[in-house]
SEKOLKOL-572640 format. One line per field, with one value per residue: z, y, x of N, C-alpha, C, O in turn; residue in one letter; residue number from 1. Coordinates in Angstrom, 1 decimal, decimal comma, padded with zeros to 4 digits. Each point is the difference from the previous one (the first is absolute). Layout:
BEGIN
n.zz	[Z  ...]
n.yy	[Y  ...]
n.xx	[X  ...]
ca.zz	[Z  ...]
ca.yy	[Y  ...]
ca.xx	[X  ...]
c.zz	[Z  ...]
c.yy	[Y  ...]
c.xx	[X  ...]
o.zz	[Z  ...]
o.yy	[Y  ...]
o.xx	[X  ...]
rest	[a  ...]
nr	[NUM  ...]
***
This chain:
BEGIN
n.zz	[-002,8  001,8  -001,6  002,0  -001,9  001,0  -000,9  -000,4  002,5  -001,0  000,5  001,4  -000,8  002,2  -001,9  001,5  000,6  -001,9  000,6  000,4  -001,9  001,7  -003,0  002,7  000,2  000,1  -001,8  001,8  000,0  -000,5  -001,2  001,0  000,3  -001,1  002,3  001,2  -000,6  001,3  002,6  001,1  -000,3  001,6  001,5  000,2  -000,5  002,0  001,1  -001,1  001,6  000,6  -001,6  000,0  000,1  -000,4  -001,3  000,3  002,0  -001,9  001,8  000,9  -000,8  001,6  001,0  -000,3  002,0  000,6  000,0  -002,5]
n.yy	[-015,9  000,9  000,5  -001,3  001,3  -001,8  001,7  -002,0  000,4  002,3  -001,4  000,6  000,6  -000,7  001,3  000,8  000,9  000,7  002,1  -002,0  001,2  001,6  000,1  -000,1  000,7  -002,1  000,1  -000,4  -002,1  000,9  -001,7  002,2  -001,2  000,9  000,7  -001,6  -001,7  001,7  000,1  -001,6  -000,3  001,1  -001,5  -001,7  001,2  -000,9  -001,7  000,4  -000,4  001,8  -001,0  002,0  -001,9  -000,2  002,0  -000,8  000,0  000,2  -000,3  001,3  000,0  -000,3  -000,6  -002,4  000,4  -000,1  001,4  000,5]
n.xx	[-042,5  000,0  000,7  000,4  -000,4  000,9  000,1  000,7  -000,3  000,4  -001,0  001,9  001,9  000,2  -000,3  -000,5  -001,9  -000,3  -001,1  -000,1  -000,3  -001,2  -000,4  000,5  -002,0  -000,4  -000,5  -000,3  000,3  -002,5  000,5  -000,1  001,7  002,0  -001,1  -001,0  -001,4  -001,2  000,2  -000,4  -002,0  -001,5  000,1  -001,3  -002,2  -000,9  000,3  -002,0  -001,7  -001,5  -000,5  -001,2  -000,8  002,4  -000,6  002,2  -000,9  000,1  000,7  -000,8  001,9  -000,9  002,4  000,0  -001,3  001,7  -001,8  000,2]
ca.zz	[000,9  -000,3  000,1  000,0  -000,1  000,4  -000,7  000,8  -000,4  -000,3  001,0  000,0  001,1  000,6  -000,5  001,2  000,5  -000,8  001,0  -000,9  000,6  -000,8  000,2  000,1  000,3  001,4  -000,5  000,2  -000,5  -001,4  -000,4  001,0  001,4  001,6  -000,3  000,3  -001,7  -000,4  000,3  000,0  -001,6  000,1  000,6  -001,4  -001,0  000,3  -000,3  -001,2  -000,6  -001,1  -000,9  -001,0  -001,3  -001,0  000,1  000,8  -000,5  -000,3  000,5  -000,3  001,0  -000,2  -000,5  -001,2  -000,7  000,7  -000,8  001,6]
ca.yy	[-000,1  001,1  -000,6  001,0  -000,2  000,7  -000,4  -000,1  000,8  -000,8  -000,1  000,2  -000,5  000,9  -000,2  -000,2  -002,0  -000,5  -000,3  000,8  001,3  000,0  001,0  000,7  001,0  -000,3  -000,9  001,6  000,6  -001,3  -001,9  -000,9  -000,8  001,0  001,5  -000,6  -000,2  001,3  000,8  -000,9  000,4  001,0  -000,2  -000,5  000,4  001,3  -000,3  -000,2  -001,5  000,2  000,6  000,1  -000,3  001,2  000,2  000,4  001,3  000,8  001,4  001,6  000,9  001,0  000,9  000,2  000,5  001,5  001,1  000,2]
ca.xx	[001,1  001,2  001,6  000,8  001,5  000,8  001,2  001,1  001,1  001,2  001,7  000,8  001,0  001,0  001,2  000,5  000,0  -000,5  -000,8  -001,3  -000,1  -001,3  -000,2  -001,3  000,0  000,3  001,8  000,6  001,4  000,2  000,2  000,8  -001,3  -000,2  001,2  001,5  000,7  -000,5  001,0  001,5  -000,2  000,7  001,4  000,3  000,1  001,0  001,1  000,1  -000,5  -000,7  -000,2  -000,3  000,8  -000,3  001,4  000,4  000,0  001,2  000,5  000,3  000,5  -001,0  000,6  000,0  -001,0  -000,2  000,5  001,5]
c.zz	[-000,6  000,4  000,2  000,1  000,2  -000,4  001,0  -000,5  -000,6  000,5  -000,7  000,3  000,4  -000,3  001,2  000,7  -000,5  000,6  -001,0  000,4  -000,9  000,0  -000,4  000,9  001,5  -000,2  000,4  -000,6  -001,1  -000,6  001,5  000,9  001,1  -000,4  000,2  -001,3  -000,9  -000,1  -000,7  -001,8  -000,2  000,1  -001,1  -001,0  000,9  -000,2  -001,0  -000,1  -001,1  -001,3  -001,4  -001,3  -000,9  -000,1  000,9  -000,4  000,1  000,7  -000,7  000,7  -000,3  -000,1  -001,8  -000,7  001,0  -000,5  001,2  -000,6]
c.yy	[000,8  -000,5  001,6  -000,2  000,9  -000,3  -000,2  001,3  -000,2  -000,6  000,0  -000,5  001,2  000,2  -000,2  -001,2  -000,7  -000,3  000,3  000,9  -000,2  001,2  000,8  001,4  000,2  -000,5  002,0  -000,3  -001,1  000,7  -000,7  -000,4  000,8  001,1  -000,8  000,1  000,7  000,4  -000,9  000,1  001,4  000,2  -000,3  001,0  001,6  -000,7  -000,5  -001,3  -000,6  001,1  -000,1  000,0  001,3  000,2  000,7  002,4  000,9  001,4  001,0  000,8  001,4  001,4  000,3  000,6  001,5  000,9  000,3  001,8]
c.xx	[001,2  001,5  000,7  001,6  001,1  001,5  001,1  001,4  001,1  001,7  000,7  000,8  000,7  001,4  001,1  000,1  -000,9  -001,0  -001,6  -001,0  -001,2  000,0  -001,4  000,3  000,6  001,7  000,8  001,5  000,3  001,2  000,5  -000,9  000,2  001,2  001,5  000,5  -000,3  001,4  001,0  000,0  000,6  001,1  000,9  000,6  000,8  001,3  000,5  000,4  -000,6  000,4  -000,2  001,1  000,2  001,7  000,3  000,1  001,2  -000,3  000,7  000,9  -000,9  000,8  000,1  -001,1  -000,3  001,2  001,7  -000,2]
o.zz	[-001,1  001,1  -000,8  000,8  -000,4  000,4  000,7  -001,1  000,1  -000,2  -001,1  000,8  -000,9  000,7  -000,6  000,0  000,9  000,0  -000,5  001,2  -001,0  001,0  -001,0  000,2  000,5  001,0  -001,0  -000,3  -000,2  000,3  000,1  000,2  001,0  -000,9  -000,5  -000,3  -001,1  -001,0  -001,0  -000,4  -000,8  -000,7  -000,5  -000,3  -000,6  -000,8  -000,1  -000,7  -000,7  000,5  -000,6  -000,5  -000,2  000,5  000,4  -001,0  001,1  -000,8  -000,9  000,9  -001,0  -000,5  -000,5  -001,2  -000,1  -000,1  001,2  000,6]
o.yy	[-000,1  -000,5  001,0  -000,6  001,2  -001,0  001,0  000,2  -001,1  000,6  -000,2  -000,8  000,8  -000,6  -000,7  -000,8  -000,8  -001,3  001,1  -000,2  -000,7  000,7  000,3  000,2  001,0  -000,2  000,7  001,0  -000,7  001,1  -001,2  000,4  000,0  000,1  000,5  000,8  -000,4  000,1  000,6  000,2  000,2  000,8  000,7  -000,1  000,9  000,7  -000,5  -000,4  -001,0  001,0  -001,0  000,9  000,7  -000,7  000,8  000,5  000,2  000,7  -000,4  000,5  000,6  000,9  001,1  000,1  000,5  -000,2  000,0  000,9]
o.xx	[000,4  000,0  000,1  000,7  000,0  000,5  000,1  000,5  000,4  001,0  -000,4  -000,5  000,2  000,8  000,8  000,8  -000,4  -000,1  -000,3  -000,3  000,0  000,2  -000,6  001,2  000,3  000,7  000,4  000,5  001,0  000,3  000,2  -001,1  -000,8  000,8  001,0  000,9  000,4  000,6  000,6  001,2  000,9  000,6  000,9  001,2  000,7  000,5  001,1  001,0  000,3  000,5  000,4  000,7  -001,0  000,9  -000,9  000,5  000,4  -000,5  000,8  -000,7  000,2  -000,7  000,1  000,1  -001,1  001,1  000,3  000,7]
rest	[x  x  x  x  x  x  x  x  x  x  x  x  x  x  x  x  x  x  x  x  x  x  x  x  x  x  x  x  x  x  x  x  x  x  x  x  x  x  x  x  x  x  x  x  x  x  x  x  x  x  x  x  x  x  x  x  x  x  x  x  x  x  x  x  x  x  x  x]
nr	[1  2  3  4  5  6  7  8  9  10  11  12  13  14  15  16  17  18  19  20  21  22  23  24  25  26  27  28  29  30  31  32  33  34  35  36  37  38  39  40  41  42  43  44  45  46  47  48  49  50  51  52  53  54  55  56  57  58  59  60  61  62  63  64  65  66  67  68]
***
């Protein structure tokens, strides 16, 4: 007798609405459960809701470095 095994996919939760998400090959906008909170996550990080922790970056007048 042969046992065939099949491993259950791995889920996830939908960082967005916390929708659990199976990720398999058919999951088209894993970690998210769909393009709605695909986009609205996007949205997010264009208006700098989200961000990456670090120091803030100091700018250069780029005239101080061109030949006069």
């Amino acid at each position: 007798m042969s046992v065939n095994y099949k491993p259950m996919p791995t889920q996830v939760i939908c960082p967005n609405c916390q929708q659990t998400v199976l990720w398999t090959k058919e999951s088209a906008f894993k970690p998210f459960c769909s393009e709605r909170c695909k986009m609205i996550d996007l949205g997010d990080w264009a208006s700098e809701k989200h961000a990456i922790a670090g120091e803030d970056v100091q700018y250069v007048d780029q005239e101080d470095y061109l030949e006069h």
